[in-house]
TORMARMAR-37845 format. One record per residue: residue number from 1; residue in three letters; chain; x, y, z of N, C-alpha, C in turn. Coordinates in Angstrom, 3 decimals, always signed. Example, Ala and Ser with C-alpha at 12.3 -4.5 7.8 and 13.67 -1.06 7.14 Angstrom:
(site 1, "ala", "A", (+13.190, -5.690, +7.800), (+12.300, -4.500, +7.800), (+13.200, -3.300, +7.800)) (site 2, "ser", "A", (+12.850, -2.250, +7.080), (+13.670, -1.060, +7.140), (+12.900, +0.030, +7.870)) 
END
This chain:
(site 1, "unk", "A", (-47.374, +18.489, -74.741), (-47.009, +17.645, -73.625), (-45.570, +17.217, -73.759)) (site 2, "unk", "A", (-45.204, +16.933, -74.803), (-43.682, +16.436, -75.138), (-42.572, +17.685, -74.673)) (site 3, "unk", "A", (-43.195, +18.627, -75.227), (-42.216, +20.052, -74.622), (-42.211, +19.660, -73.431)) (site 4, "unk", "A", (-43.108, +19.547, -72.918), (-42.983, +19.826, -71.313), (-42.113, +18.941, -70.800)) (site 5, "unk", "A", (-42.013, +17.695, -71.294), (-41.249, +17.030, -70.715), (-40.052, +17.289, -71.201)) (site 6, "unk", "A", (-39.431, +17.663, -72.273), (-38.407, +17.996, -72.765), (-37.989, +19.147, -71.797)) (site 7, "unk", "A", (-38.913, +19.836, -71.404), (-38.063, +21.085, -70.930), (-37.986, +20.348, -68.817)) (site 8, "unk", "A", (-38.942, +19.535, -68.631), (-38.288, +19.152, -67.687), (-36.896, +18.291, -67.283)) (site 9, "unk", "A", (-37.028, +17.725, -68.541), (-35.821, +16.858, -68.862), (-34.194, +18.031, -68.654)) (site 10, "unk", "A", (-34.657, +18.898, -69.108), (-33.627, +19.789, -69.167), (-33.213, +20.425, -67.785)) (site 11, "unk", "A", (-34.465, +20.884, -67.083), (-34.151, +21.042, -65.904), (-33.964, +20.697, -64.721)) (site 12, "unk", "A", (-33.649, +18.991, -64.923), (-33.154, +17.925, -64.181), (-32.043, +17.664, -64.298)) (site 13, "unk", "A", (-31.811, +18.170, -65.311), (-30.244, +18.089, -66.327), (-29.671, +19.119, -65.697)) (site 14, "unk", "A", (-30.004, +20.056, -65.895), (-29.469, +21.233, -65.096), (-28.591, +21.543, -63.786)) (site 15, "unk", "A", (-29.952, +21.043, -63.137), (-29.519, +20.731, -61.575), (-28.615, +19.690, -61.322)) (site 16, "unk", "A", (-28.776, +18.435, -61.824), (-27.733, +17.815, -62.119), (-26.232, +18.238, -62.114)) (site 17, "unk", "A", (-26.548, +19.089, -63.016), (-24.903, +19.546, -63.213), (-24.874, +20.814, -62.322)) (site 18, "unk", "A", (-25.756, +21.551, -62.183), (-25.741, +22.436, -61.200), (-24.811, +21.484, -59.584)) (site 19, "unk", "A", (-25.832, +20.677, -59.286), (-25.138, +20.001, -58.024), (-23.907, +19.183, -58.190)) (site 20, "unk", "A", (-23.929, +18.739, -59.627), (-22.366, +18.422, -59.783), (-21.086, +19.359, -59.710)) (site 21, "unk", "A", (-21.478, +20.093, -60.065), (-20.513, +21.599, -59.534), (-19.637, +21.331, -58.279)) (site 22, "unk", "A", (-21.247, +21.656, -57.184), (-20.749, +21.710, -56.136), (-20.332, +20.512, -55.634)) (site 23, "unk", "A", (-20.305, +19.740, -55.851), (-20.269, +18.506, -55.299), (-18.383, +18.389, -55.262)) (site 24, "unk", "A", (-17.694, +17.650, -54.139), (-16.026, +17.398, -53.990), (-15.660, +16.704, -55.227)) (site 25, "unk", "A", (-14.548, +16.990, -55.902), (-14.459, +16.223, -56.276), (-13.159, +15.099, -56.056)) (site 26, "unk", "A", (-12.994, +14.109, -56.701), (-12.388, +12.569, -55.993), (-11.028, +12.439, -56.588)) (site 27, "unk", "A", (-10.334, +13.490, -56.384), (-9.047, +13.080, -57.319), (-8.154, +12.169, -55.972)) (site 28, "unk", "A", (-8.114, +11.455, -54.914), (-7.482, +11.031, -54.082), (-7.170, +11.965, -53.377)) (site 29, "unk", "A", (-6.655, +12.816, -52.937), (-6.207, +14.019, -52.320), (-7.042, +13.533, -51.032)) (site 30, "unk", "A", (-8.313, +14.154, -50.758), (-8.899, +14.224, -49.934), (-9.024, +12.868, -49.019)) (site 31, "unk", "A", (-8.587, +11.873, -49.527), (-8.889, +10.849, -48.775), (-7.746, +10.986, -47.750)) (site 32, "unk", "A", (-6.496, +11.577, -47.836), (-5.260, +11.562, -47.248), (-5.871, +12.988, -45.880)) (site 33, "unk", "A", (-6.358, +13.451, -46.430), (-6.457, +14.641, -45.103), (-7.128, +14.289, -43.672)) (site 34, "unk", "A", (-7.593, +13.044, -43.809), (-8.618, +13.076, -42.318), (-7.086, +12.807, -41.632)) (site 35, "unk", "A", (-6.277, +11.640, -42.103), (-5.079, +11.191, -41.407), (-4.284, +12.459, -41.216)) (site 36, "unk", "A", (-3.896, +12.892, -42.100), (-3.130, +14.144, -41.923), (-3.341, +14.934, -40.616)) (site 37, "unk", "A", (-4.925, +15.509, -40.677), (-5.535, +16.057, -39.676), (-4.940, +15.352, -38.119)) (site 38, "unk", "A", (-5.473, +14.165, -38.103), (-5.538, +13.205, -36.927), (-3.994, +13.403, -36.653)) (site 39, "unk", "A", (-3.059, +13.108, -37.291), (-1.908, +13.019, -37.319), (-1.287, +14.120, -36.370)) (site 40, "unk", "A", (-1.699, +15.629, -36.901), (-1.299, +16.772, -36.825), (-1.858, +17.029, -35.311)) (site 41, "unk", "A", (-3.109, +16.155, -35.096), (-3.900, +17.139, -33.558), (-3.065, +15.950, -32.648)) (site 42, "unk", "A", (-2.465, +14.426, -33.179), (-2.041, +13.744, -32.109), (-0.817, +14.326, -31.802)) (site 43, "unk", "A", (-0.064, +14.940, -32.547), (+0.889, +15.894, -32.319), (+1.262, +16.730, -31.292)) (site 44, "unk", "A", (-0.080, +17.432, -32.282), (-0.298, +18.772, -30.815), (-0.871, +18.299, -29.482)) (site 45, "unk", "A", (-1.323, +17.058, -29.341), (-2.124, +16.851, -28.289), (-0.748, +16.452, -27.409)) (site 46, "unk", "A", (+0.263, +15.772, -28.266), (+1.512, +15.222, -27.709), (+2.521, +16.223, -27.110)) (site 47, "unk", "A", (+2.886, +17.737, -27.736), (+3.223, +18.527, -27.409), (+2.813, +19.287, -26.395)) (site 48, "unk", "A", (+1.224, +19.257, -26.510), (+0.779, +20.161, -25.204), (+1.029, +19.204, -23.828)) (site 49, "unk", "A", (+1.075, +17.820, -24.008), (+1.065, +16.875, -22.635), (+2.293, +16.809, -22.545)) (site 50, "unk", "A", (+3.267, +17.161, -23.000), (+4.767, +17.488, -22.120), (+5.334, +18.222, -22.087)) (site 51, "unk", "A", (+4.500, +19.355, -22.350), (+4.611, +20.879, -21.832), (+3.869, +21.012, -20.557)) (site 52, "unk", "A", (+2.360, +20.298, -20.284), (+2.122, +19.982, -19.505), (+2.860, +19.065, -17.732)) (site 53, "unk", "A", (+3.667, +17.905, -18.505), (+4.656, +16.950, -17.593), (+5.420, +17.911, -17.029)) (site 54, "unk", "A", (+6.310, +18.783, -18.392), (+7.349, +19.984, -17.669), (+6.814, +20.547, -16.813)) (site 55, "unk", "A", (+5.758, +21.195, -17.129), (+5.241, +22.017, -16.233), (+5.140, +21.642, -14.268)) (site 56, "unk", "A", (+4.677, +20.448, -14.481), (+4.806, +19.710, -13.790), (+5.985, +19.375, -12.724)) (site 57, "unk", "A", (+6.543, +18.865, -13.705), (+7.842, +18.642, -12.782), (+8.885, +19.651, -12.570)) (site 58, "unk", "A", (+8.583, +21.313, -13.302), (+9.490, +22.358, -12.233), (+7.994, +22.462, -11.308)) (site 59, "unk", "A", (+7.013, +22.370, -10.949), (+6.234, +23.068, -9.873), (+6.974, +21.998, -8.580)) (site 60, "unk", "A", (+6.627, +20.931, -9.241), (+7.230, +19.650, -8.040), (+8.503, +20.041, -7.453)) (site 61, "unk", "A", (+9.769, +20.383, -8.660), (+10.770, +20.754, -8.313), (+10.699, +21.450, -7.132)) (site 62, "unk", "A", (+10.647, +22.871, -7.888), (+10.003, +24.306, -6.545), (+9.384, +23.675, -5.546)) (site 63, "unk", "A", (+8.073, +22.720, -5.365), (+7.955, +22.543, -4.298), (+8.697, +22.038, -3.152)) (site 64, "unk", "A", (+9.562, +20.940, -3.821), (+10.689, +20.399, -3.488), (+11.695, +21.365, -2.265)) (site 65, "unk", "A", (+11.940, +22.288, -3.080), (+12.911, +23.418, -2.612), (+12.318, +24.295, -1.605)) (site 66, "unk", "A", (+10.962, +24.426, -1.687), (+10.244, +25.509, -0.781), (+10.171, +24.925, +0.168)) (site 67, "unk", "A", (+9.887, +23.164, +0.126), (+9.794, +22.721, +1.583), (+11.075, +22.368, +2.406)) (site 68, "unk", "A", (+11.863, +22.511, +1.482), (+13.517, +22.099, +1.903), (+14.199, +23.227, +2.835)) (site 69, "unk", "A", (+13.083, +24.572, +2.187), (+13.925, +26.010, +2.724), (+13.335, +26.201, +3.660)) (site 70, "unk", "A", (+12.037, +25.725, +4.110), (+11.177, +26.066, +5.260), (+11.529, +25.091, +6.170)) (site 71, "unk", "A", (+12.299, +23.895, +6.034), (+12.276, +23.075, +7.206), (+13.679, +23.577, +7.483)) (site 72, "unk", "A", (+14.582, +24.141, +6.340), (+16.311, +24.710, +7.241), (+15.963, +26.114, +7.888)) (site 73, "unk", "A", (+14.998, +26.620, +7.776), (+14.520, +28.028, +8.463), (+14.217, +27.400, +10.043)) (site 74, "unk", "A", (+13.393, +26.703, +9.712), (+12.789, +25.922, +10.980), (+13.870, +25.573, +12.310)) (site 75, "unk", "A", (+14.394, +24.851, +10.873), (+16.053, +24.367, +12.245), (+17.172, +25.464, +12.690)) (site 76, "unk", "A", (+16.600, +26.677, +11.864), (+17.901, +27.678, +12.106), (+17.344, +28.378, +13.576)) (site 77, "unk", "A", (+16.224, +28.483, +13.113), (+15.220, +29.289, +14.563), (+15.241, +28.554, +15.379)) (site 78, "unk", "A", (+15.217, +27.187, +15.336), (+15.254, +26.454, +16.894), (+16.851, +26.324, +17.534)) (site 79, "unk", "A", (+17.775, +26.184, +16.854), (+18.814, +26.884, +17.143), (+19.097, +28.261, +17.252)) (site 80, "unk", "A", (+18.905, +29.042, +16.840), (+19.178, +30.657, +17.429), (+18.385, +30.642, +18.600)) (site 81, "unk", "A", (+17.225, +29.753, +19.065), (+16.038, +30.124, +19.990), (+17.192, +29.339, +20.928)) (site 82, "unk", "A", (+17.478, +28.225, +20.635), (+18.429, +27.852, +21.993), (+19.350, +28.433, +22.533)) (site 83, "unk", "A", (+20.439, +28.922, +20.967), (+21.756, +30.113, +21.576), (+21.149, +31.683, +22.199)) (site 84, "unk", "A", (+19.691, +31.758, +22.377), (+19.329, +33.057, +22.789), (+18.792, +32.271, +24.412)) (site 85, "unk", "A", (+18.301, +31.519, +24.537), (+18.235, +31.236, +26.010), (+19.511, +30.132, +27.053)) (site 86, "unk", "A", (+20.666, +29.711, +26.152), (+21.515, +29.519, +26.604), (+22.616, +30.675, +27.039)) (site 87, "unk", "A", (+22.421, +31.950, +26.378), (+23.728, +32.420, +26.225), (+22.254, +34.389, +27.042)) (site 88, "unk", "A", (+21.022, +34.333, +27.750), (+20.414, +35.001, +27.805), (+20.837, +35.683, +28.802)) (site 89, "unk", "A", (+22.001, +35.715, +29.414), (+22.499, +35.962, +30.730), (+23.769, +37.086, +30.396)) (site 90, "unk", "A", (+24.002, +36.615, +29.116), (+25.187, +37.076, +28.613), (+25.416, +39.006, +29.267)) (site 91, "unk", "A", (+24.071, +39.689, +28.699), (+24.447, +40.928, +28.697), (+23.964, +41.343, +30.065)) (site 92, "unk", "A", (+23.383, +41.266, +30.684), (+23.383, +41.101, +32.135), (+24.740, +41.355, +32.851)) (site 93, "unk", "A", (+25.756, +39.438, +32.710), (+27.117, +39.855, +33.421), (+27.749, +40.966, +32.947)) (site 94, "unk", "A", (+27.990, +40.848, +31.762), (+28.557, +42.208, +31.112), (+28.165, +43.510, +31.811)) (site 95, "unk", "A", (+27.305, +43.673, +32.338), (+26.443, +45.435, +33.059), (+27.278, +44.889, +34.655)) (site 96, "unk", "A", (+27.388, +43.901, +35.004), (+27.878, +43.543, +36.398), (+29.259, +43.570, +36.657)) (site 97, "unk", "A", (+30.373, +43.544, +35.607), (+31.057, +43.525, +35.675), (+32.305, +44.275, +36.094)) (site 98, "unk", "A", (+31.546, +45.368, +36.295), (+32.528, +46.999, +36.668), (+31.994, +47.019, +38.127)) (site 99, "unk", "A", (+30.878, +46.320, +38.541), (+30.655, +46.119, +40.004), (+31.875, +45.205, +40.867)) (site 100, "unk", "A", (+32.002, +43.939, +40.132), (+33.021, +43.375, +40.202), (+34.216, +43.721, +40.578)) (site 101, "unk", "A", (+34.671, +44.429, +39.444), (+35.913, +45.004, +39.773), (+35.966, +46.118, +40.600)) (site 102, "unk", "A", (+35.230, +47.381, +40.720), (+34.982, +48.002, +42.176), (+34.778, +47.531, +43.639)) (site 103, "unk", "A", (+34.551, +46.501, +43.483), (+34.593, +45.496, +44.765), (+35.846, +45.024, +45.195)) (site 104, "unk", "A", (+36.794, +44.599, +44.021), (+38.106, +44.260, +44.311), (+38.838, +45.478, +44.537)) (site 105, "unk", "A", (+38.994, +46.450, +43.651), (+39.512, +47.798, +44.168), (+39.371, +48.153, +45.520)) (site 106, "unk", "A", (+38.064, +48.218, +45.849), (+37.954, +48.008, +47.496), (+38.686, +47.437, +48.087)) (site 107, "unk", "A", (+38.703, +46.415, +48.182), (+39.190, +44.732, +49.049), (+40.976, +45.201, +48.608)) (site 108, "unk", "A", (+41.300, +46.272, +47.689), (+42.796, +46.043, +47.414), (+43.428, +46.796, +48.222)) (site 109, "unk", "A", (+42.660, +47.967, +49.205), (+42.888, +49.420, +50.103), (+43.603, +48.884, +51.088)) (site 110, "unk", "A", (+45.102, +49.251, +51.293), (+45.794, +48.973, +52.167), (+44.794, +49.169, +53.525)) (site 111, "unk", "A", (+45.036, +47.984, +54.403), (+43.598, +48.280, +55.595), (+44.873, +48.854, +56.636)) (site 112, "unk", "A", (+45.410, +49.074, +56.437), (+46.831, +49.839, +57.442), (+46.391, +51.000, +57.395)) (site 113, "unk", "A", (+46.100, +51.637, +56.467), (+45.963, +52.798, +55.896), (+44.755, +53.791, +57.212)) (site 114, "unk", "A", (+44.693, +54.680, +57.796), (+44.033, +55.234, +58.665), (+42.441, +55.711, +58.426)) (site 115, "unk", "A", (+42.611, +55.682, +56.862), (+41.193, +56.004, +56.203), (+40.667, +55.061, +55.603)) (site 116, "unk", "A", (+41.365, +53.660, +55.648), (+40.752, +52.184, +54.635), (+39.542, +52.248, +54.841)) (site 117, "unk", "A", (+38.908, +51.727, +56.151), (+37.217, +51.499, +56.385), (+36.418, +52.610, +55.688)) (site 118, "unk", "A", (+36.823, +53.785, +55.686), (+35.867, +54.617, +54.977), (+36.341, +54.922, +53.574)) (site 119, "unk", "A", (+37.605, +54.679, +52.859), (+37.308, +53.865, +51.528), (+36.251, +52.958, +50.728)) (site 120, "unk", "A", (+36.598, +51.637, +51.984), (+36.366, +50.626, +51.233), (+34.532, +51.052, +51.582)) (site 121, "unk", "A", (+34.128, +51.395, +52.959), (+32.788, +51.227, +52.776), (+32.141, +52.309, +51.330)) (site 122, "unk", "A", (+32.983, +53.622, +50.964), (+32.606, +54.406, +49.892), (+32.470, +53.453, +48.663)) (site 123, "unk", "A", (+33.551, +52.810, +48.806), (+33.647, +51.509, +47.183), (+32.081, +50.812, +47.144)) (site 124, "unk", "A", (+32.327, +50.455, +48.431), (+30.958, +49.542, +48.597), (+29.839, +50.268, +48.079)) (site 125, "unk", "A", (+29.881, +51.019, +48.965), (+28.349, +52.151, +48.735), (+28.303, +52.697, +47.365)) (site 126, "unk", "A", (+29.177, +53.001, +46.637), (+29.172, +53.328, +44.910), (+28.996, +52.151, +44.293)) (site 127, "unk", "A", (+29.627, +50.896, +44.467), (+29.083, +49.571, +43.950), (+27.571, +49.362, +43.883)) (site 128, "unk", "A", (+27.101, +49.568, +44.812), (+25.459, +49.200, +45.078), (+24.668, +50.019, +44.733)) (site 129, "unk", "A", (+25.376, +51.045, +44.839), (+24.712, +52.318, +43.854), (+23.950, +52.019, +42.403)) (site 130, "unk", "A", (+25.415, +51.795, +41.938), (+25.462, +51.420, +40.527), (+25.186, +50.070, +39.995)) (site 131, "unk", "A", (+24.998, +49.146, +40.760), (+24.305, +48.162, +40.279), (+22.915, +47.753, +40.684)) (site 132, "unk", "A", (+22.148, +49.052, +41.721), (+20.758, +48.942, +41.643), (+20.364, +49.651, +40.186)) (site 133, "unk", "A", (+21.378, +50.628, +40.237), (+20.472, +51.460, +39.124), (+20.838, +50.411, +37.680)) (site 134, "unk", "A", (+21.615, +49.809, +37.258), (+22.186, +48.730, +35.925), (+20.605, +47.812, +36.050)) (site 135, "unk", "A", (+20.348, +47.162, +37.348), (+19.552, +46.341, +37.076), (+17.850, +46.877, +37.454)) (site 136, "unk", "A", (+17.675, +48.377, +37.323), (+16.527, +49.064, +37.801), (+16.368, +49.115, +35.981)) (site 137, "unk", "A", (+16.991, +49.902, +35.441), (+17.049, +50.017, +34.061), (+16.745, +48.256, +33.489)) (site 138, "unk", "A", (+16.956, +47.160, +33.654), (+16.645, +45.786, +33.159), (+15.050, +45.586, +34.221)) (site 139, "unk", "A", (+14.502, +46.414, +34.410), (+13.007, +45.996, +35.285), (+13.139, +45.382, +36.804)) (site 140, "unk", "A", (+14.221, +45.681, +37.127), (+14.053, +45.246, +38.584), (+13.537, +46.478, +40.202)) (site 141, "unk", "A", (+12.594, +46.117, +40.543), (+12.285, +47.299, +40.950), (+12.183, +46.729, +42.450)) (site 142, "unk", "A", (+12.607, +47.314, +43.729), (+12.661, +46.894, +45.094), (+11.180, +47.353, +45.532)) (site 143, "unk", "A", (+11.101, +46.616, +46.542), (+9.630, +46.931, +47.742), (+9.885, +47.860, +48.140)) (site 144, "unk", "A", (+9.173, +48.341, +48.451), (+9.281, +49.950, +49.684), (+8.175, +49.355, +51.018)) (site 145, "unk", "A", (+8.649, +48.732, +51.943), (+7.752, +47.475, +52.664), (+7.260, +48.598, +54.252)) (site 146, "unk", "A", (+8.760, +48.866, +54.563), (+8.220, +49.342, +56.316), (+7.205, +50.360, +55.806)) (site 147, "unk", "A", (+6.236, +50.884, +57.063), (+5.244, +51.614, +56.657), (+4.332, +51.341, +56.225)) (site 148, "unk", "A", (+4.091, +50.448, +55.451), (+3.283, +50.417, +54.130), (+2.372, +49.116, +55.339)) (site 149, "unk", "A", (+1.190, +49.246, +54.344), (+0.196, +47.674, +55.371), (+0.701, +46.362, +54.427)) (site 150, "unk", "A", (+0.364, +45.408, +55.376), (+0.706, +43.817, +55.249), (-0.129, +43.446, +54.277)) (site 151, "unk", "A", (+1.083, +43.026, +53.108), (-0.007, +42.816, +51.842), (+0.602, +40.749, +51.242)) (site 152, "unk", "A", (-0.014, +39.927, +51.977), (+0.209, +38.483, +52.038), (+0.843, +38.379, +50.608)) (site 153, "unk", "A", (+0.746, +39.136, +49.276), (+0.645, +38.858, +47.576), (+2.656, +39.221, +48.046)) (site 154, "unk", "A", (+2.748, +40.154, +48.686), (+4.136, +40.841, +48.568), (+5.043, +40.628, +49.913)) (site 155, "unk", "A", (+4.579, +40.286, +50.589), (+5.198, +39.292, +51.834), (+4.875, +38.619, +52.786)) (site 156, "unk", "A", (+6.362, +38.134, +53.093), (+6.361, +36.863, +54.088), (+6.268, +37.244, +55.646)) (site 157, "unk", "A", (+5.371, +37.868, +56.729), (+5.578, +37.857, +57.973), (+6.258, +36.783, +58.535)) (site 158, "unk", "A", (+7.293, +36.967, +59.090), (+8.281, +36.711, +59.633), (+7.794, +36.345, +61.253)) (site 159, "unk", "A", (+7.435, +37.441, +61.449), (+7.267, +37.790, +63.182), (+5.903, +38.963, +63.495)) (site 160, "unk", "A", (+5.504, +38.968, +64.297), (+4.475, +40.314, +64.717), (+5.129, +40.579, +66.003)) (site 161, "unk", "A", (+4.705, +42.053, +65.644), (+4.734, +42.960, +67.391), (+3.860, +43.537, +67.635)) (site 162, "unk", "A", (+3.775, +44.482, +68.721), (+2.663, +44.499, +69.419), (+3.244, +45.938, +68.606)) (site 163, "unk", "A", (+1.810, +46.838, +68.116), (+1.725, +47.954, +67.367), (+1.991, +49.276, +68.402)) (site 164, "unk", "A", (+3.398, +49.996, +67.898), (+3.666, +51.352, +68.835), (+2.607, +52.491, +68.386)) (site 165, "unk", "A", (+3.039, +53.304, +69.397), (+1.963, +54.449, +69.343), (+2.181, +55.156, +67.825)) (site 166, "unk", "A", (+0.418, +55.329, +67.271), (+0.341, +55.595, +66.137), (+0.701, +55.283, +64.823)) (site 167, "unk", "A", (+1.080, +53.984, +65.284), (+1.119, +52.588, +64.273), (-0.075, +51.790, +64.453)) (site 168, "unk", "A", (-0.951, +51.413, +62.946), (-2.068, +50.747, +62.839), (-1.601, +48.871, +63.023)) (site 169, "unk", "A", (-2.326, +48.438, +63.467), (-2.334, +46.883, +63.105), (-1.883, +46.641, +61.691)) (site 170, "unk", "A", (-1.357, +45.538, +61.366), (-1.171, +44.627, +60.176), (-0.428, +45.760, +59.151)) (site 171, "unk", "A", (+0.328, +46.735, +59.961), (+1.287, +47.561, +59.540), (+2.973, +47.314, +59.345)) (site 172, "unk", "A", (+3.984, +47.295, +58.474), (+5.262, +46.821, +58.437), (+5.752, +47.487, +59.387)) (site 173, "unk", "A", (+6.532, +46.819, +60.413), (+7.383, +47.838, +60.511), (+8.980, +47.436, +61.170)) (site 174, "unk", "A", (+9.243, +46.576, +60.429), (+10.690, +46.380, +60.020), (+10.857, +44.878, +58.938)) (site 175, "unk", "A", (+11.895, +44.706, +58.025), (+12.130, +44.217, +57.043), (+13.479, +44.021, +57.185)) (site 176, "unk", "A", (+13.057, +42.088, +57.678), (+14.623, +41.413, +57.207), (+15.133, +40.821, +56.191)) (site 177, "unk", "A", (+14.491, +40.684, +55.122), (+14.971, +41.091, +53.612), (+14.297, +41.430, +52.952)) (site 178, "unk", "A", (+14.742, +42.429, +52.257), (+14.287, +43.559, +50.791), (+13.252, +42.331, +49.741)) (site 179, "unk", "A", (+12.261, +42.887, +49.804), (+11.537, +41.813, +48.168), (+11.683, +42.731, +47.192)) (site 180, "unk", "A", (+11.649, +42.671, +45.954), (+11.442, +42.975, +44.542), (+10.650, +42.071, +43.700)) (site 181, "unk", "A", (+10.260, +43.070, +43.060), (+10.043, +42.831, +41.424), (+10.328, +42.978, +40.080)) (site 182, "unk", "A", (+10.036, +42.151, +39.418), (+11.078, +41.837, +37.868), (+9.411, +42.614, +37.260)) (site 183, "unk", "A", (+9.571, +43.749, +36.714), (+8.850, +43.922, +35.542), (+7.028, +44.000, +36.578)) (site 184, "unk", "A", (+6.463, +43.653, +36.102), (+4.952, +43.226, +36.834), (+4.507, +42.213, +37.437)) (site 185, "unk", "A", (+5.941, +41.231, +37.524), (+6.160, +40.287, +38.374), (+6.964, +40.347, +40.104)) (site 186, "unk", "A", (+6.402, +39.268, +40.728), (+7.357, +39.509, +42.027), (+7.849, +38.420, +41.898)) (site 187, "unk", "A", (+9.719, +38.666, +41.924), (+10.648, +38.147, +42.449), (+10.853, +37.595, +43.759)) (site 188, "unk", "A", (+11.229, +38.374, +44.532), (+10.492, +38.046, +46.045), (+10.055, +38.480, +46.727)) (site 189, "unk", "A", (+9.338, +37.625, +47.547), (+8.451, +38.448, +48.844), (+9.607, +38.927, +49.855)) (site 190, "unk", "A", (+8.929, +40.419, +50.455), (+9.902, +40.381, +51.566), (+9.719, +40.287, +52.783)) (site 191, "unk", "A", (+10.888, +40.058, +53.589), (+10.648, +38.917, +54.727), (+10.083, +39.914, +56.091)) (site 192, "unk", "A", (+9.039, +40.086, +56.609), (+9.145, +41.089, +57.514), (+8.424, +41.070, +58.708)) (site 193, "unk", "A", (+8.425, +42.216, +59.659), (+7.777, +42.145, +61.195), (+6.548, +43.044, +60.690)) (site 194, "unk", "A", (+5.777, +42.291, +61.224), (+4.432, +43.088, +61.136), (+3.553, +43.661, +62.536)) (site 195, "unk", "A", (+2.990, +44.698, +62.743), (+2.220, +45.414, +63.803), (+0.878, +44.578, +64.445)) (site 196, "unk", "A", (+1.006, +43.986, +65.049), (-0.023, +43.154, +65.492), (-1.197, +44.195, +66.205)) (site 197, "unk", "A", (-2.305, +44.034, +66.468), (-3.223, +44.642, +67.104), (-3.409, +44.616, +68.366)) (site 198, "unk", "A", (-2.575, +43.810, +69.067), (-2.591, +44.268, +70.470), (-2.248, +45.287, +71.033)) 
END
């Protein structure tokens, strides 16, 4: 019985020192590392939050600037939008302008001259020429009215007559001013006599 306890004695002893082994041991050292630790992550925690702030304040920046560039875009377009409908006439006169001066060339024909009237009416008649066709090319397109039936959308009856032979009622058939249209729009109605049914 004494062995036995002797030899348990021993193997209490054992383990003992077995777990003393493992066990930390206390030279001071270790007491310094939790701070260390703490120290080191308030650090990093400090570094990452004003890398974070930076971060921050170039996005703000940039935003800064993006909204700065979108509101001078803004104001540049509402100005170009004004100098394009103030100044929208511009290329227009420019196409009119050789009409102009063919008109005065006309008007300059010595009227002494035995052939002036049929000059100046040629000037004329090449003027009008050339500035139906300048402003046919910009979408302006004339009525083609006599003949055609009375259409209230495209003109103004003026007057009725009594319908000649083999002329229908509510038929044109004369036009005291030309209508046009701009594009798929009408400019104006034109002014005209219409064929009454009597």
């Amino acid at each position: 019985m004494s062995d036995n306890k002797e030899n348990n004695a021993g193997v209490v002893e054992e383990e003992t020192v077995a777990a003393g082994a493992d066990a930390p041991v206390d030279d001071g050292v270790l007491e310094d590392r939790p701070e260390e630790e703490a120290a080191g992550q308030e650090e990093s925690a400090d570094s990452e939050l004003q890398e974070l702030r930076d971060e921050v304040a170039e996005l703000k920046d940039r935003m800064l600037r993006m909204a700065a560039d979108f509101e001078n875009r803004g104001k540049r377009m509402e100005r170009e939008k004004q100098q394009a409908i103030e100044y929208a006439e511009e290329s227009l006169l420019k196409d009119i302008l050789p009409f102009i001066d063919n008109l005065e060339r006309a008007l300059a024909q010595d009227a002494g001259a035995d052939d002036a009237a049929e000059k100046i009416m040629e000037g004329v008649r090449m003027t009008l020429d050339g500035l139906m066709s300048t402003l046919s090319k910009r979408g302006l397109v004339p009525l083609d009215s006599v003949g055609g039936r009375f259409d209230p959308n495209l003109h103004e009856a003026m007057a009725m007559q009594p319908a000649g032979d083999g002329v229908e009622p509510q038929t044109v058939i004369e036009e005291y001013e030309k209508g046009y249209m701009f594009k798929e729009r009408l400019l104006r109605a034109a002014k005209v006599v219409v064929a009454s049914g009597e």
